[in-house]
C-alpha positions, 0 to 999 in steps of 0.5 A, a space after each residue: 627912662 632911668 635917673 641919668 636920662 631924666 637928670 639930662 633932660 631936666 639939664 636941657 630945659 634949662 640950657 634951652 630956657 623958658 622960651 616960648 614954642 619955637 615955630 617949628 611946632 606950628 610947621 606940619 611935615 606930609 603924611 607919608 603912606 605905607 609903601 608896600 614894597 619897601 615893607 615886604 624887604 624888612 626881616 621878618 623879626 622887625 614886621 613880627 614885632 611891629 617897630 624898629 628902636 632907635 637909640 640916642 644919647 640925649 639932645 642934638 638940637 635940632 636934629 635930636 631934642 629928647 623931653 622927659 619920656 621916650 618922646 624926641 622932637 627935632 629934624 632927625 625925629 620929623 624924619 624918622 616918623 617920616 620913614 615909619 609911615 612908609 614902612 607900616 612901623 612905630 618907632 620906639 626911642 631909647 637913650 643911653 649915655 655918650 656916642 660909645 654906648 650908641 655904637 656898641 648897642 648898634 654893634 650887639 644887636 640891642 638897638 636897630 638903628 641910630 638915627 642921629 645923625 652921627 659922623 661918618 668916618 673910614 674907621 667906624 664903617 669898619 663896624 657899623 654902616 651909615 645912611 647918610 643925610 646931611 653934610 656937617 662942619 665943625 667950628 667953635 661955640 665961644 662967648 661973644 665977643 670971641 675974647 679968646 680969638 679963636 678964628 682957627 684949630 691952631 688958635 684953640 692952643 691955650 684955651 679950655 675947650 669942651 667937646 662931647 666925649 668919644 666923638 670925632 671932634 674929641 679926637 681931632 681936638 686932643 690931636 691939636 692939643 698934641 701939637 700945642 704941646 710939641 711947637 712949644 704953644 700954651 698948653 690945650 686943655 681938653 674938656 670931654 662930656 657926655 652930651 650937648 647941653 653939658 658941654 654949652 652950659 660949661 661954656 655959658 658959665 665960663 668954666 670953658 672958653 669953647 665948645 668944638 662940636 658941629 655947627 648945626 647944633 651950635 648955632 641952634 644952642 647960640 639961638 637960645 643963648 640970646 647974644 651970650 655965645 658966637 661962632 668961631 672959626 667959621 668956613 675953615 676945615 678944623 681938622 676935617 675933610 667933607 664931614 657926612 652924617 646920618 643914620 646908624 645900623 649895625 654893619 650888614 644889617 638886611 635892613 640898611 637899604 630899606 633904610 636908604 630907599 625910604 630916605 630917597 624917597 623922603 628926598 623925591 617927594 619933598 618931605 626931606 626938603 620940607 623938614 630940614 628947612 623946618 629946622 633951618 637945615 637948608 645948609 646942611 642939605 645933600 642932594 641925596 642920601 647915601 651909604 657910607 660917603 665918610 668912606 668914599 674918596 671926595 
């Protein structure tokens, strides 16, 4: 793992704080077993090789929590494990920086899968594809008390919010910048960074008002906060339709519906059930998985 990684993880100690184990650690996820005919529809270069690696650009608690070696715990990691005991594989962790170098690792071939999960959107499907697992909302992490008032988009308008870099909610938020911007309102200023506990701790040391991101992440990094940041903006669209995330693969990849019936199954015999409640997902929950649903009408 090279210096950046290291100096991020050291990063989300400190974020998450010297807390005792969470109780998760002590909740035990089904031992799934190899099923043949899932594992004879991989390429033969995956079954020669033995794993399949997936990439990440550091912490998405609780789905994705990266410690100081190539070791990730959270929703996304007990699912992912899941999935390589019923396809006979190991699965190898890599991580590199921003959700820019995940998409163009996928793209290049360099890494097979993200399971993330990430956002699903029309215009990312054009180069890669998505096995979707959760549905995700967009709100505001802020200090308590919300002194900003921000309970919508359009209240962000003269406020500093942070936002991870070159991801969808960077996007909407500069978008709503614009418009401050052309009504005449307070001036926007956006604050892009490369990872989630970067942009938390800007917030909790109030060089940002907030942090735009989704609410599955932020209300586990307000958990750890201990009454020092709130939610905001709750229950409203901010900019988004139906928001599905899940699982990257290269577009075409042979192996994405490989993927996507290891995961119906995951969610036939309770193992997805078992985790996302784990994680305190059940919010987040879809009845089933699917393929590209960012690019299906509602």
């Amino acid at each position: 793992m090279n210096a950046t990684t290291l100096a991020r993880a050291g990063l989300v100690a400190m974020v998450l704080g010297a807390a005792p184990a969470l109780a998760q650690d002590q909740v035990a996820i089904p031992q799934q077993t190899v099923d043949p005919a899932l594992r004879a529809k991989l390429p033969k270069e995956i079954l020669d090789a033995g794993e399949m690696v997936s990439v990440n650009s550091g912490s998405f608690p609780p789905y994705e929590i990266v410690g100081d070696t190539r070791s990730v715990t959270g929703a996304s990691a007990d699912l992912s494990t899941a999935l390589a005991q019923l396809l006979g594989l190991k699965l190898r962790h890599e991580s590199v920086s921003g959700l820019a170098g995940i998409l163009s690792g996928i793209k290049s071939g360099r890494y097979q899968m993200a399971e993330g999960p990430i956002g699903d959107f029309p215009e990312r499907e054009d180069a890669s594809d998505f096995i979707d697992f959760v549905q995700e909302y967009v709100v505001f992490a802020v200090q308590a008390g919300n002194p900003t008032g921000i309970k919508t988009l359009e209240d962000a308008c003269g406020t500093k919010v942070a936002v991870m870099s070159a991801g969808s909610a960077e996007r909407v938020i500069k978008k709503q910048a614009e418009a401050c911007e052309a009504t005449g309102k307070p001036k926007l200023e956006v604050q892009s960074y490369p990872d989630q506990p970067t942009a938390i701790l800007s917030v909790r040391s109030k060089r940002a008002d907030a942090f735009f991101s989704s609410q599955a992440p932020l209300t586990y990094f307000i958990q750890q906060a201990k009454g020092q940041l709130e939610l905001a903006a709750v229950g409203k669209p901010n900019g988004f339709d139906n928001l599905y995330q899940g699982t990257v693969v290269g577009k075409g990849a042979p192996f994405s519906e490989v993927i996507l019936a290891g995961y119906q199954k995951l969610f036939e015999n309770g193992t997805y059930a078992a985790i996302m409640k784990k994680w305190g997902l059940e919010a987040n929950m879809l009845k089933a998985p699917g393929l590209n649903m960012g690019g299906k009408k509602s």
